[in-house]
C-alpha positions as CSV (number, residue, x, y, z in Angstrom):
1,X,1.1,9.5,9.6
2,X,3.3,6.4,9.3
3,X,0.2,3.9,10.5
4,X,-2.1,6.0,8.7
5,X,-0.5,5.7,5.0
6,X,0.1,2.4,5.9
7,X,-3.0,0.9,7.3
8,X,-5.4,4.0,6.3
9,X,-4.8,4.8,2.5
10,X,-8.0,6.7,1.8
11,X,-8.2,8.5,5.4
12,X,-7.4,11.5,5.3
13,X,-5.6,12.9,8.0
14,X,-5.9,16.6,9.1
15,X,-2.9,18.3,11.4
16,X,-3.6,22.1,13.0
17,X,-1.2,24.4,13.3
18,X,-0.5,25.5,16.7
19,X,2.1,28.2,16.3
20,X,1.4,30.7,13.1
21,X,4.0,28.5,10.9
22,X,1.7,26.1,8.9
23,X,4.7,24.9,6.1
24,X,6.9,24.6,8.9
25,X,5.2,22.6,10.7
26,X,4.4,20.3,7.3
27,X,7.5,20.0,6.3
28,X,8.7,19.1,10.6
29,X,5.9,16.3,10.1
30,X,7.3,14.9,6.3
31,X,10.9,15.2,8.1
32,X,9.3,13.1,11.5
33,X,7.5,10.6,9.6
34,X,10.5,9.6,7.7
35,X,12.3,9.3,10.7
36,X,9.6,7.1,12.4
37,X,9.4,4.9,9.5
38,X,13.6,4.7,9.1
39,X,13.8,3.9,13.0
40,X,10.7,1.5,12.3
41,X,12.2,-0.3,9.5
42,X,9.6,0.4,7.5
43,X,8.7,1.3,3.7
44,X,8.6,5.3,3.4
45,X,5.2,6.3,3.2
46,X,4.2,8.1,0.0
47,X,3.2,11.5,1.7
48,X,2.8,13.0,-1.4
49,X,-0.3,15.4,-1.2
50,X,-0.7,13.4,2.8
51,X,0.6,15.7,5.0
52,X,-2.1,18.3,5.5
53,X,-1.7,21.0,8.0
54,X,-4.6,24.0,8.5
55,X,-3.6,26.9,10.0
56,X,-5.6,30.1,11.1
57,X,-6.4,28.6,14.5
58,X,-3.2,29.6,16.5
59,X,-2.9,33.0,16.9
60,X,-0.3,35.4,16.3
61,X,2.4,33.0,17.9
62,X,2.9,29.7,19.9
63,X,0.9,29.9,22.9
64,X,-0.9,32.7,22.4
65,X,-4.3,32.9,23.8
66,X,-7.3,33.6,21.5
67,X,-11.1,33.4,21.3
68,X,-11.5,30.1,19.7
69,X,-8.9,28.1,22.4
70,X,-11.2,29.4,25.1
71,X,-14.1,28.3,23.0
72,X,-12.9,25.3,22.5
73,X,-11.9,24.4,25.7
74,X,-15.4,25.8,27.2
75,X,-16.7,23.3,24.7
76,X,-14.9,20.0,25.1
77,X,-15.3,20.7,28.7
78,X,-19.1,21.2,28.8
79,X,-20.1,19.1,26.0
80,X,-17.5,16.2,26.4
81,X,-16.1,16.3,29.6
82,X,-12.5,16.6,28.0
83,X,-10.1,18.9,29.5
84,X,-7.6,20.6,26.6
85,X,-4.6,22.1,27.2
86,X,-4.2,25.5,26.6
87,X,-1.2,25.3,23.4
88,X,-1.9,22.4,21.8
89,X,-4.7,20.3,22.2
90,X,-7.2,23.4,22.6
91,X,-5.9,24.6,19.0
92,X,-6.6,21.5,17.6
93,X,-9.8,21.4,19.0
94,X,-10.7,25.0,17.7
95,X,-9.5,23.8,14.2
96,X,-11.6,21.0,14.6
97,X,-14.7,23.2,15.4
98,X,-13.5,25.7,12.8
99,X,-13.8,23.3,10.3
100,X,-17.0,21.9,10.7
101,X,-18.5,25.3,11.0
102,X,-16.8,25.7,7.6
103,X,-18.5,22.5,6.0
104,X,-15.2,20.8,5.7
105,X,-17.1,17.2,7.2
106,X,-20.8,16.0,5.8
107,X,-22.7,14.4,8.1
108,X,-21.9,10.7,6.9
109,X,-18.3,12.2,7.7
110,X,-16.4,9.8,10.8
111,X,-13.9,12.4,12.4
112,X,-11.4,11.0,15.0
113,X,-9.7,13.5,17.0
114,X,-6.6,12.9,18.8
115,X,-6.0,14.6,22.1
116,X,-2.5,14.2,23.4
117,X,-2.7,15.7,26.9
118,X,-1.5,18.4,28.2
119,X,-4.4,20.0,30.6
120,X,-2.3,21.1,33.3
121,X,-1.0,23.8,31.7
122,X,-4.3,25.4,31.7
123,X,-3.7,26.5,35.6
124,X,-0.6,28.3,34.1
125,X,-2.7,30.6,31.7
126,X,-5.5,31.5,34.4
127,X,-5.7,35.0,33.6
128,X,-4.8,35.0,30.0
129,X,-8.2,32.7,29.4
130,X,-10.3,35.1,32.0
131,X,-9.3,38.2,29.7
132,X,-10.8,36.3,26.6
133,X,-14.0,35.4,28.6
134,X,-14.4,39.7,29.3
């Protein structure tokens, strides 16, 4: 956010909500940003009307298993060769999908995606992710 508002004015910039608490999760990213920008020495980045965050794609709580993560890791898998973890990364990759299927993009859209890790996990959650596939 910080480098974005900075360097990226007119980008938008799109966070998904991985545990059920959208606002929360804003407000923890206005609260960070400041932070970053303080320890940075750096001006405050206006976040006014910035600081996006869709929810709808985690599930009824933090690490919760649903339909769309094992979609979305199928599909990054398959189609990109990607591995997403199972709480994070795979949420943001089913809000990604959920929003293109919802027309949120256009065609002459560029969309960046950011994955920050965290496949091992997805040995953890074996069985949840089998029970989806059934």
């Amino acid at each position: 956010m910080v480098g974005g508002a900075a360097h990226l004015p007119e980008t938008r910039m799109i966070g998904i909500d991985v545990d059920a608490e959208p606002e929360r999760v804003a407000e923890d990213v206005r609260q960070l940003t400041t932070q970053v920008a303080t320890h940075l020495d750096l001006e405050h980045p206006d976040l006014e009307g910035r600081v996006e965050v869709v929810g709808g794609y985690a599930g009824p709580s933090y690490g919760a298993v649903t339909r769309g993560v094992v979609e979305a890791i199928s599909r990054f898998g398959r189609l990109e060769g990607l591995l997403v973890d199972l709480v994070y990364t795979s949420k943001g990759a089913a809000g990604l999908i959920g929003l293109i299927r919802n027309g949120e993009f256009s065609t002459d859209d560029s969309v960046l995606a950011v994955h920050t890790g965290g496949w091992p996990s997805l040995f953890a959650y074996r069985a949840e992710i089998e029970e989806q596939l059934t």
